[in-house]
C-alpha positions as CSV (number, residue, x, y, z in Angstrom):
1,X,103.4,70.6,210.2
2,X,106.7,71.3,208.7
3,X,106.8,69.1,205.3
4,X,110.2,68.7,204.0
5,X,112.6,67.3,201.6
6,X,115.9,65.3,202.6
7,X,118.4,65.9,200.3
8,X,121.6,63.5,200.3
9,X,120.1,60.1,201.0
10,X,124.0,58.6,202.3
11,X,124.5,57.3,205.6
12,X,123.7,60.2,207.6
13,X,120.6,61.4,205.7
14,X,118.7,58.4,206.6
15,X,119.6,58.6,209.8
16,X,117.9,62.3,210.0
17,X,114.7,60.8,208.4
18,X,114.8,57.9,210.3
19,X,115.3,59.9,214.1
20,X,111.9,61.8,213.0
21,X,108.6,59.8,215.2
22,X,106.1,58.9,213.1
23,X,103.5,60.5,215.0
24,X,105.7,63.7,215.0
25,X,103.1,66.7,214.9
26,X,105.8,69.6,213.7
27,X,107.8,67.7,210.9
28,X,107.4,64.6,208.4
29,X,109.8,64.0,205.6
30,X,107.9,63.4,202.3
31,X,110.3,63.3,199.5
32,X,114.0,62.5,198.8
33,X,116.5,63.8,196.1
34,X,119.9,62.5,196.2
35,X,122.7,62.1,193.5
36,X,122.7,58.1,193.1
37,X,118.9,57.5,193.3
38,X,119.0,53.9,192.7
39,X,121.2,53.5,196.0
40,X,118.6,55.1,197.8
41,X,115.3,54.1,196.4
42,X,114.5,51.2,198.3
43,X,114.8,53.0,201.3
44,X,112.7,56.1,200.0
45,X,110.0,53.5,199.3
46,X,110.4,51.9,202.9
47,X,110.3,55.8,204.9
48,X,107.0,56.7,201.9
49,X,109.4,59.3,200.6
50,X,108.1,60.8,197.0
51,X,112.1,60.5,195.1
52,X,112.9,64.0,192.7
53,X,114.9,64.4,190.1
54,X,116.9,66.8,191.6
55,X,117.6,69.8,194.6
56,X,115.9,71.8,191.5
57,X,112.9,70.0,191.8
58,X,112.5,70.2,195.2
59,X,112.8,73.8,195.5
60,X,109.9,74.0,192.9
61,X,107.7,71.6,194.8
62,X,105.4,73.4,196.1
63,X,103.8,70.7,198.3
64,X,107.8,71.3,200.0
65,X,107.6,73.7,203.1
66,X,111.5,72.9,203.8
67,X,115.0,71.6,202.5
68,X,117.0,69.3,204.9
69,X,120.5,68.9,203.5
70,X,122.9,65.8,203.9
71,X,125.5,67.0,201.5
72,X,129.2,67.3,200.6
73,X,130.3,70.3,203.1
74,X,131.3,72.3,199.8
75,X,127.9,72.4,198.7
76,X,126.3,73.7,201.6
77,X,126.4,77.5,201.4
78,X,124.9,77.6,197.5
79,X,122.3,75.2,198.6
80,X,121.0,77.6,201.5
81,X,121.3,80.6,199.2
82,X,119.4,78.6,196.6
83,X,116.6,77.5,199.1
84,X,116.1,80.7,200.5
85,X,115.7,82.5,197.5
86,X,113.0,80.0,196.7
87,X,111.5,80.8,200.0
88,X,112.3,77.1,201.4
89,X,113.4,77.2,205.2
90,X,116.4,74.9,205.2
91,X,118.2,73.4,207.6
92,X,122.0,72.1,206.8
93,X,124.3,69.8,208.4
94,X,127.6,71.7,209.7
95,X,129.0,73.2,208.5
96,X,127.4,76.0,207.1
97,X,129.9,76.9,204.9
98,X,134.3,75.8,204.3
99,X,135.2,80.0,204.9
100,X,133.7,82.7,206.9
101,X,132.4,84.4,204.0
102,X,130.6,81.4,202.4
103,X,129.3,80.9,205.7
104,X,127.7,85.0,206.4
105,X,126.2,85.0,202.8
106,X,124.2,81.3,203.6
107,X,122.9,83.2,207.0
108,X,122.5,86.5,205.5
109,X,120.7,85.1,202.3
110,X,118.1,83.6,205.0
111,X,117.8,86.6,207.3
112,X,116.8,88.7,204.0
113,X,114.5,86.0,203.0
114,X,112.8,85.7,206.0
115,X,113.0,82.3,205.8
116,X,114.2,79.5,209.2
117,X,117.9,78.7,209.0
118,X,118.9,75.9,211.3
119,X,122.5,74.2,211.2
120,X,123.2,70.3,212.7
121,X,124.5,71.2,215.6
122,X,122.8,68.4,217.5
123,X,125.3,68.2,220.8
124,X,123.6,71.3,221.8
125,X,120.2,69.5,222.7
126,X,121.8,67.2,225.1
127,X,120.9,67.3,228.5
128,X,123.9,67.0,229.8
129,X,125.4,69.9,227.7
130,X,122.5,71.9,229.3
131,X,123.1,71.0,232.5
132,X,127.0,72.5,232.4
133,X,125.6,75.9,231.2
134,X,123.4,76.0,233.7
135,X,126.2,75.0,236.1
136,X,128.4,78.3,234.8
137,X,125.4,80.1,234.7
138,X,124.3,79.9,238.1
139,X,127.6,80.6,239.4
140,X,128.1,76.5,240.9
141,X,131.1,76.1,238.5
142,X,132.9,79.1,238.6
143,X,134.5,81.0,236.4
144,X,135.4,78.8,232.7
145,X,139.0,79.2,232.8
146,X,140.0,76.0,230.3
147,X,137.9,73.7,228.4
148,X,139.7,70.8,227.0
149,X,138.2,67.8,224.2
150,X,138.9,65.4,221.4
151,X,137.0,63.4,219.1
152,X,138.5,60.3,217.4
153,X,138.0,57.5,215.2
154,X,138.8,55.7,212.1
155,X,137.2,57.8,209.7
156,X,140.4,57.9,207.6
157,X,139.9,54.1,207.5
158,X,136.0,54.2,206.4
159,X,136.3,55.8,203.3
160,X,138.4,54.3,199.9
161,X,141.3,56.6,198.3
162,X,138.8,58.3,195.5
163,X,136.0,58.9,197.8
164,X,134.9,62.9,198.2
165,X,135.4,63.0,202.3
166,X,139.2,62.5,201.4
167,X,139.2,65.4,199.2
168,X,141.0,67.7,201.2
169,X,139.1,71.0,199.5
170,X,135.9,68.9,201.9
171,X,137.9,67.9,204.6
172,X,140.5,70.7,205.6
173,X,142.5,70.6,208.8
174,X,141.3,66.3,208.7
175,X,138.8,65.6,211.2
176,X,138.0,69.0,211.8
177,X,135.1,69.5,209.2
178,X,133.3,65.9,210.5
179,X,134.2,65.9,214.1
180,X,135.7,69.0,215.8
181,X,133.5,71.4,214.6
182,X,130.8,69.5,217.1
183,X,133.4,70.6,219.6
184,X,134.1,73.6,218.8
185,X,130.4,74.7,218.7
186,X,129.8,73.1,222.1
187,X,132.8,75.1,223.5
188,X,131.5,78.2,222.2
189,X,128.3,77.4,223.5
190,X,129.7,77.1,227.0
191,X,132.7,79.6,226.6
192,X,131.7,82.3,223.7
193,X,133.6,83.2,220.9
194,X,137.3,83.0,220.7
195,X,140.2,85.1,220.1
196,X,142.6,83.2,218.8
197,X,143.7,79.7,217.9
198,X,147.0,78.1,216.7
199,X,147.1,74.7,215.0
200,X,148.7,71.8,213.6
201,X,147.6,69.1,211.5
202,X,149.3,66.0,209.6
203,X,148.4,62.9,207.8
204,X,150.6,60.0,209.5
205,X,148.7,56.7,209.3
206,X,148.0,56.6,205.1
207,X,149.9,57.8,202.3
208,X,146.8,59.4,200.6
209,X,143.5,61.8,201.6
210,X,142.8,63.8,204.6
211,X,145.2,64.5,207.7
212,X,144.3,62.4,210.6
213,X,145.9,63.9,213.2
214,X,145.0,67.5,214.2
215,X,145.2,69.7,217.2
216,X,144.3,73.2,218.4
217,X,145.5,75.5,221.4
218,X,142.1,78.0,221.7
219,X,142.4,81.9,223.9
220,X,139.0,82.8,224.2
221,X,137.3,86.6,223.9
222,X,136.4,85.3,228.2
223,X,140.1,85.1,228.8
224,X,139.0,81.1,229.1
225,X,141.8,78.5,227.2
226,X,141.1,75.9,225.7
227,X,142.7,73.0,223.6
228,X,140.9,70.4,221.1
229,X,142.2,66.8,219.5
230,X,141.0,65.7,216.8
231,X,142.7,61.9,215.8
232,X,140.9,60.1,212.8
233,X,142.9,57.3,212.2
234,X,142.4,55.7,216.0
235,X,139.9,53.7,217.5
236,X,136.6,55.7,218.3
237,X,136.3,58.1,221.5
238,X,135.4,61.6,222.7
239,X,135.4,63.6,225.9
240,X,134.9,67.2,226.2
241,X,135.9,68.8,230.3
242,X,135.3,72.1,231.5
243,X,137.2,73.9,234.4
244,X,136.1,76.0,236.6
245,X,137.2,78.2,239.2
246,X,134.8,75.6,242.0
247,X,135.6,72.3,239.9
248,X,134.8,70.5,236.5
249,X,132.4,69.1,234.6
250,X,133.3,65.9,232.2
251,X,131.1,64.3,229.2
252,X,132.5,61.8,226.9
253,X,132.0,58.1,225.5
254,X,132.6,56.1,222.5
255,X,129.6,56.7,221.1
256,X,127.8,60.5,221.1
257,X,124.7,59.6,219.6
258,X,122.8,58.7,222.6
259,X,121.9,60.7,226.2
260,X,125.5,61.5,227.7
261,X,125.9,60.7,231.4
262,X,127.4,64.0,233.1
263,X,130.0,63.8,235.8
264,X,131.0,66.8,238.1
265,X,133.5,67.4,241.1
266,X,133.9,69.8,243.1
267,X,136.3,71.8,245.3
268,X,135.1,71.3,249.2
269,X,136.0,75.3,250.3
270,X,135.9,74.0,253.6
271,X,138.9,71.4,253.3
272,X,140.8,72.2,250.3
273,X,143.4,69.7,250.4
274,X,140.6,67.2,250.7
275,X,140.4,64.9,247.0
276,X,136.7,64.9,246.3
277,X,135.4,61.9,244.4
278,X,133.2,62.9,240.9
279,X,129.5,62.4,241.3
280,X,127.7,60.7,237.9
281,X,124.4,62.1,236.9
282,X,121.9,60.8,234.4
283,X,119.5,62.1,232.3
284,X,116.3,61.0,230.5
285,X,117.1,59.1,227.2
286,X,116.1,62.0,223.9
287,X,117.1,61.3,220.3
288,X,118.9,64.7,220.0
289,X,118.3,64.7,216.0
290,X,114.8,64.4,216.2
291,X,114.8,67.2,218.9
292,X,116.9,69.3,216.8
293,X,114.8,68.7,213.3
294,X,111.6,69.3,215.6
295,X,113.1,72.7,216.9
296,X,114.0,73.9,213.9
297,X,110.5,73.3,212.4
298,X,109.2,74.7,215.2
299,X,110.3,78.4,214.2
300,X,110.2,77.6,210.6
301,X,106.5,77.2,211.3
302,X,106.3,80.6,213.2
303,X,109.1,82.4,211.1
304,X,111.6,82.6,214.0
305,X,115.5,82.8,212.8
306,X,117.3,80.4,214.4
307,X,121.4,80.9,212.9
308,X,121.9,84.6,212.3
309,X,124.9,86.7,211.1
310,X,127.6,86.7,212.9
311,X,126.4,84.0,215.2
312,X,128.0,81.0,216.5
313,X,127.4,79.1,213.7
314,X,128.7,81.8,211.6
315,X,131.7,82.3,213.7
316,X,132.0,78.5,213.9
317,X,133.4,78.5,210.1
318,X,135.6,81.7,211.0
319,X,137.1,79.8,213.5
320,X,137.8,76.7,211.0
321,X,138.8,79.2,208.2
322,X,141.4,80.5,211.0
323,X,142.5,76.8,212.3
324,X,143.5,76.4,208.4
325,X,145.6,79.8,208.3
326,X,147.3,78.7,211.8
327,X,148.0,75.2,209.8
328,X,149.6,76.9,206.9
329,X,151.5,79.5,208.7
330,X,152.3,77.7,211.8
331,X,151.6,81.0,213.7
332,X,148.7,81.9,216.0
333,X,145.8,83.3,214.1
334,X,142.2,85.8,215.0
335,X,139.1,84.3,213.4
């Protein structure tokens, strides 16, 4: 049993400590630290949650086997350099770091610890995620040769001029940071790692904060294209489709935290010219946080690395760092 420490007690942190069952035998949140502990306390008191003074405080903790962070995205990489040289496995919300640098040192800093570093890419325990690499896997799909998605909603709207996720120094290239990068790491999942991107991005709905409107043209290392939306000042939506070389494979909804449905189509080789209609597939309902906070304390319990150097979480950030140069320059960019 994994005991750990949320840390960032917002929105989204008590969403990770609530997704956690009860009766879950790998991890159980037991204590809290957050900067405004009077927002949070009557929540900590609801969950049993011991409240610390500070990140400090629960690195020291010895009763603390792990550090689950809900944090501003600029604090990520000293926190996981801070944890593991406590010895703390930690797991972060994405991403890992804001530059591809930042990002290496956080996994490196954990691979020389020997402590677990896991990262909130949750999209990867869906079912129906798994079910499309198994598709290109097995050959049914085909050869990847595009891979097209978007994620969008009013996030521009949610937060007051003032407030840190309008900051652009925590939210470059606009939704990218809180939305795309769920994308990204579920193309490069499917896809690998990519060669080279070339970007846009402009604020045209407000007069202050992040952009809201931001798009990407992807060549990856497979030869596979790709392009990704990200709109944050528009009703809510997503929808990632993959093409093969036998047909396609489409996920998408308003919401993504529940089980995605899966629909396919393929090419009849027998009667080409023949319009096939998509076939809908369904999957068992999982709470994909819980699955992914149980995972990770899985191989923090045995000592198993989960994000490495130079992996796709790593190469995640390289990719943002290069989105932001391709914004800048206006000119295609290698991560």
């Amino acid at each position: 049993m994994i005991r750990a420490a949320i840390v960032g007690l917002g929105t989204w942190g008590q969403n990770l400590v609530r997704s956690v069952p009860a009766a879950s035998p790998h991890i159980q949140f037991t204590a809290a630290a957050t900067r405004t502990p009077e927002k949070a306390r009557e929540f900590a008191q609801s969950r049993g949650l011991r409240m610390l003074s500070g990140y400090e405080a629960a690195l020291a903790d010895p009763d603390i086997d792990a550090v689950v962070l809900a944090t501003p995205h600029s604090m990520h990489t000293e926190q996981i350099v801070a944890a593991a040289k406590a010895g703390k496995h930690v797991f972060s919300e994405k991403p890992l770091g804001l530059d591809a640098q930042s990002a290496e040192r956080a996994a490196k800093a954990c691979a020389d610890a020997g402590v677990t570093l896991g990262v909130g890419y949750n999209w990867r325990y869906q079912p129906a995620l798994r079910e499309i690499r198994r598709l290109i896997d097995d050959g049914t799909l085909g050869r990847v040769m595009h891979i097209e998605g978007n994620f969008c909603g009013p996030s521009a709207y949610r937060f007051p001029k003032g407030h840190w996720r309008h900051e652009r120094s925590e939210s470059p290239g606009g939704g990218m940071t809180g939305r795309g990068v769920h994308v990204i790491d579920a193309m490069l999942y499917l896809a690998g790692h990519v060669q080279q991107v070339t970007a846009q991005s402009l604020r045209l709905a407000q007069d202050f904060g992040m952009d809201d409107t931001t798009s990407m043209l992807l060549k990856f290392d497979s030869g596979a294209t790709g392009y990704l939306g990200t709109i944050v000042a528009t009703a809510e939506t997503w929808r990632m489709q993959v093409f093969g070389s036998n047909g396609w494979a489409e996920v998408g909804d308003v919401d993504h935290l529940h089980t995605w449905d899966l629909k396919t189509c393929f090419i009849d080789r027998d009667n080409i010219a023949a319009k096939q209609r998509p076939v809908v597939q369904t999957f068992e309902k999982t709470s994909t946080e819980a699955a992914e906070l149980e995972d990770f304390a899985r191989h923090a319990a045995a000592r198993k690395p989960m994000v490495l150097p130079g992996g796709d979480a790593v190469h995640n950030v390289a990719l943002l760092q290069a989105i932001l140069s391709s914004i800048d320059t206006g000119a295609p960019t290698c991560p």
